[in-house]
C-alpha positions in Angstrom: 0.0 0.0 0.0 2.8 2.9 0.4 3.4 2.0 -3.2 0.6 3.3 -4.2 0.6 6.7 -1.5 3.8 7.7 -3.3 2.0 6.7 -7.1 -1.1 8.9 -5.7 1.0 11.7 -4.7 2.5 11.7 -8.2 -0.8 11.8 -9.7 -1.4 14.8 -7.9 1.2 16.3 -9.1 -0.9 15.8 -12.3 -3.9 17.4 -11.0 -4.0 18.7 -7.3 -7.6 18.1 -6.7 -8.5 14.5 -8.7 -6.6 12.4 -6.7 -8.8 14.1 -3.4 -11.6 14.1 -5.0 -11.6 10.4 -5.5 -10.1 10.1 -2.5 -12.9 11.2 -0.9 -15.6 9.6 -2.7 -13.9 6.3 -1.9 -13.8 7.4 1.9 -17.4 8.4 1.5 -18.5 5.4 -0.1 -16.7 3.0 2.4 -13.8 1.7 0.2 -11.5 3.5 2.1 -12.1 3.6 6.3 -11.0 6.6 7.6 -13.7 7.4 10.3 -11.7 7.8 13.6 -8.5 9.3 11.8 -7.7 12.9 11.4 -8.5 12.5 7.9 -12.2 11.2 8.9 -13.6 14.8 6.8 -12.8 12.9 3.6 -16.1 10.7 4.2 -17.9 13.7 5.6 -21.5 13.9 3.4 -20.5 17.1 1.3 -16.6 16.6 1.1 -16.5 14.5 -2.2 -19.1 16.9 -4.1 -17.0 20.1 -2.8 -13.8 18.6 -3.5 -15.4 17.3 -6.9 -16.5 20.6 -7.7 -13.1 21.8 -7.2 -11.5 19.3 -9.4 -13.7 19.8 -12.1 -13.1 24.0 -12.2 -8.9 22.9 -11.9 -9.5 20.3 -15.1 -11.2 23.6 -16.9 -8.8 26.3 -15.7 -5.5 24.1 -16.9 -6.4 24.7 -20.1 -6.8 28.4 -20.3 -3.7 30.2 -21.3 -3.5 32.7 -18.1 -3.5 29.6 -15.6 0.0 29.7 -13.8 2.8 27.2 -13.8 1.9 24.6 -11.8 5.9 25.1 -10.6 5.2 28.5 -9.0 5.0 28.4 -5.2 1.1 28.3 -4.2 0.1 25.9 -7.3 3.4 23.5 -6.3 2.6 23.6 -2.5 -1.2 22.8 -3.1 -0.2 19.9 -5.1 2.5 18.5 -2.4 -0.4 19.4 0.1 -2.7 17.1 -1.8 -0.4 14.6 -2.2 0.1 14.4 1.1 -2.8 14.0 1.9 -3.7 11.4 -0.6 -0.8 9.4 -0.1 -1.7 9.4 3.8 -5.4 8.8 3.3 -3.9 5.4 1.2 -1.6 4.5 3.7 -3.5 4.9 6.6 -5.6 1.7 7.1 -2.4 0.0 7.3 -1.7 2.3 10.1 1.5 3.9 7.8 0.0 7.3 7.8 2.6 9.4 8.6 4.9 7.5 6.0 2.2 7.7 3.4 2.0 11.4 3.9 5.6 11.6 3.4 5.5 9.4 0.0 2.8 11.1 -0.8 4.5 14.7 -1.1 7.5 12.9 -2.5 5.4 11.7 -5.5 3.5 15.2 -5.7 7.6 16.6 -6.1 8.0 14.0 -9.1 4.3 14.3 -10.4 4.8 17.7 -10.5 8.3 18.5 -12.3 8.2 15.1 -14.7 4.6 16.1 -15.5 5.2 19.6 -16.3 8.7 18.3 -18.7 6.2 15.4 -20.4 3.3 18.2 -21.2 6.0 20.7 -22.4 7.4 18.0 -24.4 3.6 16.4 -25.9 2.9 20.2 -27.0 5.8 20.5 -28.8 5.3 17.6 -30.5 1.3 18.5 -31.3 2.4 21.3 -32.0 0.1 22.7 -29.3 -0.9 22.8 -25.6 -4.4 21.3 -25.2 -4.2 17.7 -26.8 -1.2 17.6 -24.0 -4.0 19.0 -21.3 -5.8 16.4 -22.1 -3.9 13.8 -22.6 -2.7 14.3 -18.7 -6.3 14.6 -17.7 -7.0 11.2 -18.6 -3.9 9.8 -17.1 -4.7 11.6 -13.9 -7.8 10.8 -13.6 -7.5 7.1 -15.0 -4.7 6.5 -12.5 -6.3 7.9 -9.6 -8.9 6.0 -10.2 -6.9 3.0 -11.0 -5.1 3.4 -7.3 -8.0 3.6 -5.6 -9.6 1.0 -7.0 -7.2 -1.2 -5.2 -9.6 -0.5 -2.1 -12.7 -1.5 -3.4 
């Protein structure tokens, strides 16, 4: 399982919010049991529609052309935050947690730097941005769903 909290965190160095938002539709469905943990608000009622919501607004702002690197500070932090998160959320029915959270920010690092080389280097070779955009869409959403999955 801290396999895949470091693979999660990378993923959300994709996309800061999928790997949450599944995440916390998992939690809320009962794949993942995190009631009784700090990260028990993942399974709250509203969390996986708000976080959802969230997602689906950072899947539609990527592609606009005033969106931010995701390497400047606040866009790079949210997505080690989330992989964090993610990757402690994974680890933590093994009771791993802390170790999770640290595999998952590692991953968010990696996600985050090789994801932004791989896009730069897909537009290039389109010869534009947005088949790149959403060509990493579908891996991070695919993927987080594919890690996640292993709790069903």
């Amino acid at each position: 399982m801290l396999f895949l909290a470091l693979l999660i965190g990378i993923v959300a160095g994709l996309r800061a919010l999928t790997p949450l938002a599944i995440i916390s539709w998992a939690a809320h469905v009962g794949w993942l049991k995190l009631h009784g943990t700090w990260l028990a608000f993942l399974a709250a009622p509203i969390t996986p529609y708000l976080v959802s919501a969230l997602a689906l607004g950072e899947l539609l702002t990527d592609k606009l052309p005033t969106t931010p690197s995701r390497k400047v500070p606040v866009a790079f932090g949210t997505r080690i935050l989330s992989g964090a998160l993610c990757g402690a959320a994974l680890a933590g029915p093994t009771g791993a947690s802390f170790l999770g959270l640290i595999l998952g920010a590692m991953g968010a690092v990696i996600g985050t730097l090789g994801g932004a080389a791989i896009r730069t280097r897909l537009a290039q070779a389109f010869g534009k941005d947005i088949p790149a955009a959403f060509l990493e869409d579908a891996i991070a959403v695919g993927g987080a769903i594919l890690i996640v999955s292993r709790f069903a």
